[in-house]
C-alpha positions in Angstrom: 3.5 -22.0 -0.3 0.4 -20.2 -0.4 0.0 -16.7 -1.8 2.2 -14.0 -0.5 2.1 -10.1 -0.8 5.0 -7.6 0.6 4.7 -3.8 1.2 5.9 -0.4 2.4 3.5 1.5 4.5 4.8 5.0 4.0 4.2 7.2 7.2 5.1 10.9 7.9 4.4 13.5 11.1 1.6 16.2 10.7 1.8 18.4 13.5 1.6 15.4 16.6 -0.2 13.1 14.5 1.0 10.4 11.9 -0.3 10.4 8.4 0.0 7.5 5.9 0.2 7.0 2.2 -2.1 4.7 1.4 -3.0 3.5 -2.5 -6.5 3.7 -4.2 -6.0 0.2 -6.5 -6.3 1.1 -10.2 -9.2 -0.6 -12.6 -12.9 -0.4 -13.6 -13.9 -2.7 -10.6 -12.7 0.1 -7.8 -13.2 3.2 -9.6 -16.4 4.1 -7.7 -15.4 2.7 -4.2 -13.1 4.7 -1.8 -14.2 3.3 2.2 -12.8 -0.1 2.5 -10.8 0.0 -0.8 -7.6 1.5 0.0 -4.4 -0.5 0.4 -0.9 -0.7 1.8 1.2 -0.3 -1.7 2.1 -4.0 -1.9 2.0 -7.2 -4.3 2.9 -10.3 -4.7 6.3 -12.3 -4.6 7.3 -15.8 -5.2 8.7 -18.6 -3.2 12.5 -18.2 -3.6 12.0 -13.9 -3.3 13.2 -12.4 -0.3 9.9 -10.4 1.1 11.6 -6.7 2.0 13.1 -6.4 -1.3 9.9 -7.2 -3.1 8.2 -5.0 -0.4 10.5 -2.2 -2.0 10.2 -3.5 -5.4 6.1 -3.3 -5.0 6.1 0.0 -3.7 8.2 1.6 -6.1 6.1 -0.1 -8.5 3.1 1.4 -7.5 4.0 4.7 -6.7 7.2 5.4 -8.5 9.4 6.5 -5.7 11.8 4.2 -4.3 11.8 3.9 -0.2 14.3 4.4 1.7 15.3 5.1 5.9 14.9 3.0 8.7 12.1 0.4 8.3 10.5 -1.1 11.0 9.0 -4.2 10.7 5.1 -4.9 11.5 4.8 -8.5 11.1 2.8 -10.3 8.7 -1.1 -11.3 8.7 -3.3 -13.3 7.2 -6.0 -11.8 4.7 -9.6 -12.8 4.8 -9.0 -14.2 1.4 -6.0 -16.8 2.8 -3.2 -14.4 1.2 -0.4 -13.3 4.0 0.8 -9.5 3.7 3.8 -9.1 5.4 4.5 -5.3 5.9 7.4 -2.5 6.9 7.0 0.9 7.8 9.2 3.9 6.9 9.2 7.4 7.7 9.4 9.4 4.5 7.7 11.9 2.1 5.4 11.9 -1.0 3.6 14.0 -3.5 0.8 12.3 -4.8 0.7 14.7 -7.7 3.8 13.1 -8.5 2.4 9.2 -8.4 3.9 7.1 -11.5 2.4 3.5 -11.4 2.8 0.6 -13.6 0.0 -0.9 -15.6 -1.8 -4.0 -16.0 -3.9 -5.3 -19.0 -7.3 -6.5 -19.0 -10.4 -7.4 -21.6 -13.0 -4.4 -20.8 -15.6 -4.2 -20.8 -16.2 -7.8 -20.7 -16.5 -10.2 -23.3 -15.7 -7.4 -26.2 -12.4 -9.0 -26.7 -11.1 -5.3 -26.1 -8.3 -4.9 -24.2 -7.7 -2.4 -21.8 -4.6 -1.2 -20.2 -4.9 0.5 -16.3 -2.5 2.0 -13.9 -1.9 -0.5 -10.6 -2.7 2.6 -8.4 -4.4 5.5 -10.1 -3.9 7.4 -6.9 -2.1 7.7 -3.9 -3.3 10.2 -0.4 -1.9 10.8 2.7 -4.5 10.1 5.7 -4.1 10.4 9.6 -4.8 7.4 11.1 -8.1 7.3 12.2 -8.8 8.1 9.0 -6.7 5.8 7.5 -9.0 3.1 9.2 -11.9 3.9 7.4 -10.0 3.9 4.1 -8.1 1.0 4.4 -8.7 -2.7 3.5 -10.1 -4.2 7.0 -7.8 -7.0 6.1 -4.6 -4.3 6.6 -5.9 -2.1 9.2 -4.0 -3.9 11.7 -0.9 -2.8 10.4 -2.1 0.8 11.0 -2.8 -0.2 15.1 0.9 -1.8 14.5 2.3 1.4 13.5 0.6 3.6 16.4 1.9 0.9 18.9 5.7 1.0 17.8 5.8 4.5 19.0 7.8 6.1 16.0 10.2 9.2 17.3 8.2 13.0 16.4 10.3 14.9 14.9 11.8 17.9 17.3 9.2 20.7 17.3 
């Protein structure tokens, strides 16, 4: 089996539009770069791993809140890069000012020998859509036209 990432995309209503939560990946190689580099919180599972609960696992990972609701599948798709991302949506709310990601280590700079610790997700927004699409891996903005299309109830007014 070839690489496979799961993940929550997080969605709530803003007046008549949907926002998302979408993640700003943590590390010295995306600090400077916001269009294109945002992400669906996922990550990777293994071969015997049941895909929705390491979609959960990866999102509370990343953002520290654990999701919950009724998810609605969006399907899976193939990256650029070969890797497939099978996602869920689920109507919910964050703070960002409250984001609690895990950490990863890595030698930086490179070839010091120093090593370096850095948060997964160092930090989450909400964006409406069409914003979203700008923001957002071109490799996952299908998920986002996925979402729009499945026609999630508004909230009464």
């Amino acid at each position: 089996m070839g690489k496979h990432s799961a993940g929550i995309l997080l969605f709530r209503w803003a007046g008549p539009e949907i926002e998302v939560l979408l993640a700003h990946p943590g590390g010295p190689f995306w600090k400077n770069k916001d269009d294109g580099a945002w992400s669906i919180p996922k990550g990777e599972y293994g071969d015997n791993e049941d895909p929705f609960a390491a979609a959960k696992r990866e999102f509370a990972e990343e953002t520290g809140l654990t999701p919950s609701g009724d998810f609605i599948p969006l399907g899976e798709i193939r990256q650029p890069g070969g890797k497939v991302v099978t996602v869920w949506a689920v109507e919910g709310d964050f703070d960002t000012t409250r984001l609690r990601s895990d950490t990863f280590s890595m030698p930086w700079p490179p070839h010091t020998g120093n090593l370096q610790e850095f948060p997964e997700v160092d930090r989450a927004e909400w964006f409406t859509l069409d914003v979203a699409r700008g923001k957002i891996l071109k490799g996952q903005a299908e998920f986002l036209d996925r979402l729009a299309t499945q026609q999630p109830p508004a909230p009464p007014l």
